[in-house]
C-alpha positions in Angstrom: 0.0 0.0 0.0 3.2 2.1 -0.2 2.7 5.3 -2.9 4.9 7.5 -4.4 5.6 9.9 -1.5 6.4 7.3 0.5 9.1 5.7 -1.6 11.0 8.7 -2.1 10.8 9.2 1.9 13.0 5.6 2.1 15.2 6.8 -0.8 15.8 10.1 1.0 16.2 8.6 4.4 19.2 6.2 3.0 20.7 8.8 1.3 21.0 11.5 3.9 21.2 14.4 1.4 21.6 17.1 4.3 24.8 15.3 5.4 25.9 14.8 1.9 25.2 19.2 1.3 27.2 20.4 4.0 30.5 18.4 4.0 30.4 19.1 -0.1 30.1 22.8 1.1 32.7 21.8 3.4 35.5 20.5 1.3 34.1 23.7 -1.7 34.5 26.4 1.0 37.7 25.4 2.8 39.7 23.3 -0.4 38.5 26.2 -3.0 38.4 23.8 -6.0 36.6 26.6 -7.8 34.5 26.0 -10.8 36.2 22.6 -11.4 34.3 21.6 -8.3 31.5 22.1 -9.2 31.7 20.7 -12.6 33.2 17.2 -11.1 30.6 17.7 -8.8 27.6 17.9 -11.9 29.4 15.1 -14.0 29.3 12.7 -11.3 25.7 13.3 -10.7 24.9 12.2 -14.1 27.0 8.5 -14.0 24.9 8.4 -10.7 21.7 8.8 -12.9 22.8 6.4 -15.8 23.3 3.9 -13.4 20.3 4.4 -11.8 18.2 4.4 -15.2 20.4 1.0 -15.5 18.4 0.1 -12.3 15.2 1.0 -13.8 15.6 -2.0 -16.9 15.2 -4.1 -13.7 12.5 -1.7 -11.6 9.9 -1.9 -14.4 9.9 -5.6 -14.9 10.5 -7.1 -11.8 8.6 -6.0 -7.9 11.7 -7.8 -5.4 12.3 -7.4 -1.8 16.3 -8.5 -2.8 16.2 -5.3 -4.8 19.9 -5.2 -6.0 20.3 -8.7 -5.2 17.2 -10.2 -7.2 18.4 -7.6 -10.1 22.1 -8.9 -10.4 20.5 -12.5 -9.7 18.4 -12.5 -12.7 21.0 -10.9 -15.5 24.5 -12.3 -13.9 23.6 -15.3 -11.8 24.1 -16.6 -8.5 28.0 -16.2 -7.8 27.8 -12.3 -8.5 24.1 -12.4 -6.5 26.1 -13.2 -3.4 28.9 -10.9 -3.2 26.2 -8.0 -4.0 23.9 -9.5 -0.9 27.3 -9.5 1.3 27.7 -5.8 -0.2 24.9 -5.0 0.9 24.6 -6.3 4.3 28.2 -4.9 4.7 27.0 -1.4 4.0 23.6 -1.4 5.7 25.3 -3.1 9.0 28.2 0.1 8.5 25.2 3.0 8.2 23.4 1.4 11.0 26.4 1.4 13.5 27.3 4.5 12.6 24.3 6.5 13.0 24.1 4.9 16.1 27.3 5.4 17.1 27.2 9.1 16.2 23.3 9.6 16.9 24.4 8.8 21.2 27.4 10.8 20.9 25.3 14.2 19.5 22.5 13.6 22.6 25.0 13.3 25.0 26.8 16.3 23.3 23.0 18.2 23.8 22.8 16.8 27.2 25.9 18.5 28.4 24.5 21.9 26.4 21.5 22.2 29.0 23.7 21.3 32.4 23.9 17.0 32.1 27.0 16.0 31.8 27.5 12.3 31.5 31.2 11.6 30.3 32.5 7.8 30.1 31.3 4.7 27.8 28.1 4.0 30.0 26.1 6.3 29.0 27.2 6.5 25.6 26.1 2.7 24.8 22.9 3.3 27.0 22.1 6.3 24.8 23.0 4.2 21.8 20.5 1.3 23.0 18.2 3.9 23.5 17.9 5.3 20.2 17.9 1.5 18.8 14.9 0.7 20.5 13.4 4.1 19.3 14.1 3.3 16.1 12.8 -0.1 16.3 9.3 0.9 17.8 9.0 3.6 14.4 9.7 0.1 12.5 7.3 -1.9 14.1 4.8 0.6 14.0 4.9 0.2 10.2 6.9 1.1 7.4 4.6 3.6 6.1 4.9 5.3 9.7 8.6 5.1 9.5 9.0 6.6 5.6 6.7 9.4 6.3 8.3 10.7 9.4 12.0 10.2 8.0 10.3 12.6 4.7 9.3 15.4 7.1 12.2 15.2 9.3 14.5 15.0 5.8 12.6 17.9 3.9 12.7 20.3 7.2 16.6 19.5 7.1 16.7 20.3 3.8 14.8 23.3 3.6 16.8 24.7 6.5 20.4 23.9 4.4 19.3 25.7 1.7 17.4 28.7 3.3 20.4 29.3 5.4 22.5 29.4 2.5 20.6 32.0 0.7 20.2 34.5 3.2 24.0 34.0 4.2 26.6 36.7 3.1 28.9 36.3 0.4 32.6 35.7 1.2 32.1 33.9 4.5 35.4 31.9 6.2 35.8 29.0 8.2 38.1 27.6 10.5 37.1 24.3 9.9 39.9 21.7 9.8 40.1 19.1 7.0 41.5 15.5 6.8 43.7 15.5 4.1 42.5 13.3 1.0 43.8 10.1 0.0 43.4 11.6 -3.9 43.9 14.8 -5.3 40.5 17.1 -4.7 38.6 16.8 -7.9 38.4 13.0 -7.9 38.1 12.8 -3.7 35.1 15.3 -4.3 34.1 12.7 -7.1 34.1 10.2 -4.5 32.3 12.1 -1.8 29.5 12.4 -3.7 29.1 9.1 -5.2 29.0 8.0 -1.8 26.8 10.8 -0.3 24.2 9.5 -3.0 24.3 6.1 -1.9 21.0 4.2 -1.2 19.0 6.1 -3.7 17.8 2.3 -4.4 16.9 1.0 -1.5 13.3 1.9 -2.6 13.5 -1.3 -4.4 13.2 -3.7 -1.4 9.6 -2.4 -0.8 8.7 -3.4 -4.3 6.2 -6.2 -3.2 4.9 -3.5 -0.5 4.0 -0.4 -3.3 1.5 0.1 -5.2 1.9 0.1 -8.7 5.3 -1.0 -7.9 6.9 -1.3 -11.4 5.7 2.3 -12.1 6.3 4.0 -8.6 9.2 2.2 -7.6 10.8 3.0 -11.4 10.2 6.8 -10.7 11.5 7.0 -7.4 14.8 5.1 -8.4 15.1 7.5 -10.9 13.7 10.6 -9.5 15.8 10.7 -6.1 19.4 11.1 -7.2 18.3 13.5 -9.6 16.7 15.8 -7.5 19.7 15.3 -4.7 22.0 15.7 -7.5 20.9 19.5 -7.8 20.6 20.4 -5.0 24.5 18.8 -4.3 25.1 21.0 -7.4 23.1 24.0 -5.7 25.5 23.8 -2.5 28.9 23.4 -4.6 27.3 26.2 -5.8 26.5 28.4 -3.2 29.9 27.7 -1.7 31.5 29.5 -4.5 30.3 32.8 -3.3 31.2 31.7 0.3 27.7 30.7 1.5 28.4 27.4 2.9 30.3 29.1 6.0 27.2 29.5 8.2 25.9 26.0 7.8 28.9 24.7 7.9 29.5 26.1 11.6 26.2 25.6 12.4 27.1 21.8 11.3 29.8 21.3 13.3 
């Protein structure tokens, strides 16, 4: 009984698009790869897309919990099925501890902002256990529960990232420090975003739960890293002019 809206709530959720925005304004503002930047920033975007219409060959034929793994099944076979299955429960297990991980660490971190200061690993993995179970009731509840509520949470991040960077000045600095990249800046900014785009297909696995699921699910696949594309493209963007600096403090 899924519909449209509540796909592209999953597909945003995965993705994490307001994360992605402010460490691309990040590495634009403090690395100053200029127009280049934003250019590497466009192209990649588009081999995002054309592998997601790739997707899409699979989306409008076949409705498969497995999503990626039921795709690669059917046109490679069962050898390359597995090591995508083990890909993906490698990277869904990663994302899960790590919003976790980092989810405990920014209540505690809001804690101590209003007087409760609970140093020490204790509280941390409480917290942590804490926010698992609160995320499992939202689950439980029902997935159409949980993909709505991740869209409004998602679309008032989002709306904030970019209203923040329009009414920012031009030619803002920030002290921010950087790790220094493995690659040279144009194909670690590459990187960054191919991986800040990850998940737009994880509408897939709720194929068998949509409605119209070779039509929704198709659009949504589709849809999703082309909208986060722009507004990725939109913050490289503004970061040009020096309007990442606010959010970029207010980030970190």
């Amino acid at each position: 009984q899924l519909s449209q809206l509540d796909l592209i709530g999953q597909s945003l959720s995965t993705i994490a698009p307001a994360t992605g925005m402010v460490f691309i304004a990040l590495w634009m503002t403090v690395s100053a790869p200029g127009l280049g930047g934003v250019l590497t920033i466009a192209a990649t975007t588009g081999v995002v897309v054309l592998v997601a219409w790739c997707i899409t060959q699979f989306t409008r034929r076949l409705a498969a919990a497995g999503s990626l793994y039921s795709f690669v099944f059917q046109g490679l076979g069962t050898r390359a099925a597995l090591v995508t299955g083990t890909a993906l429960i490698v990277g869904y297990l990663g994302i899960s501890i790590s919003v976790l991980a980092q989810g405990a660490r920014t209540v505690l971190d809001l804690g101590e902002l209003v007087g409760l200061n609970l140093p020490g690993t204790g509280p941390w993995l409480v917290t942590a256990a804490v926010l698992g179970g609160v995320v499992a009731l939202i689950a439980i509840r029902g997935v159409r529960f949980a993909t709505r509520a991740i869209l409004l949470v998602e679309t008032c991040s989002l709306v904030l990232i970019v209203a923040t960077m329009l009414v920012a000045p031009t030619g803002g600095s920030t002290t921010s420090e950087l790790p220094v990249s493995p690659l040279s800046l144009l194909p670690f900014l590459a990187l960054m975003t191919v991986l800040s785009m990850a998940g737009f297909e994880s509408a897939a696995f709720f194929g068998p739960e949509a409605r119209r699921p070779l039509v929704t699910v198709s659009r949504t696949v589709l849809i999703t890293p082309l909208v986060v594309g722009a507004l990725f493209v939109f913050t490289a963007v503004a970061s040009l002019t020096g309007r990442g600096s606010l959010i970029i403090g207010a980030y970190f």
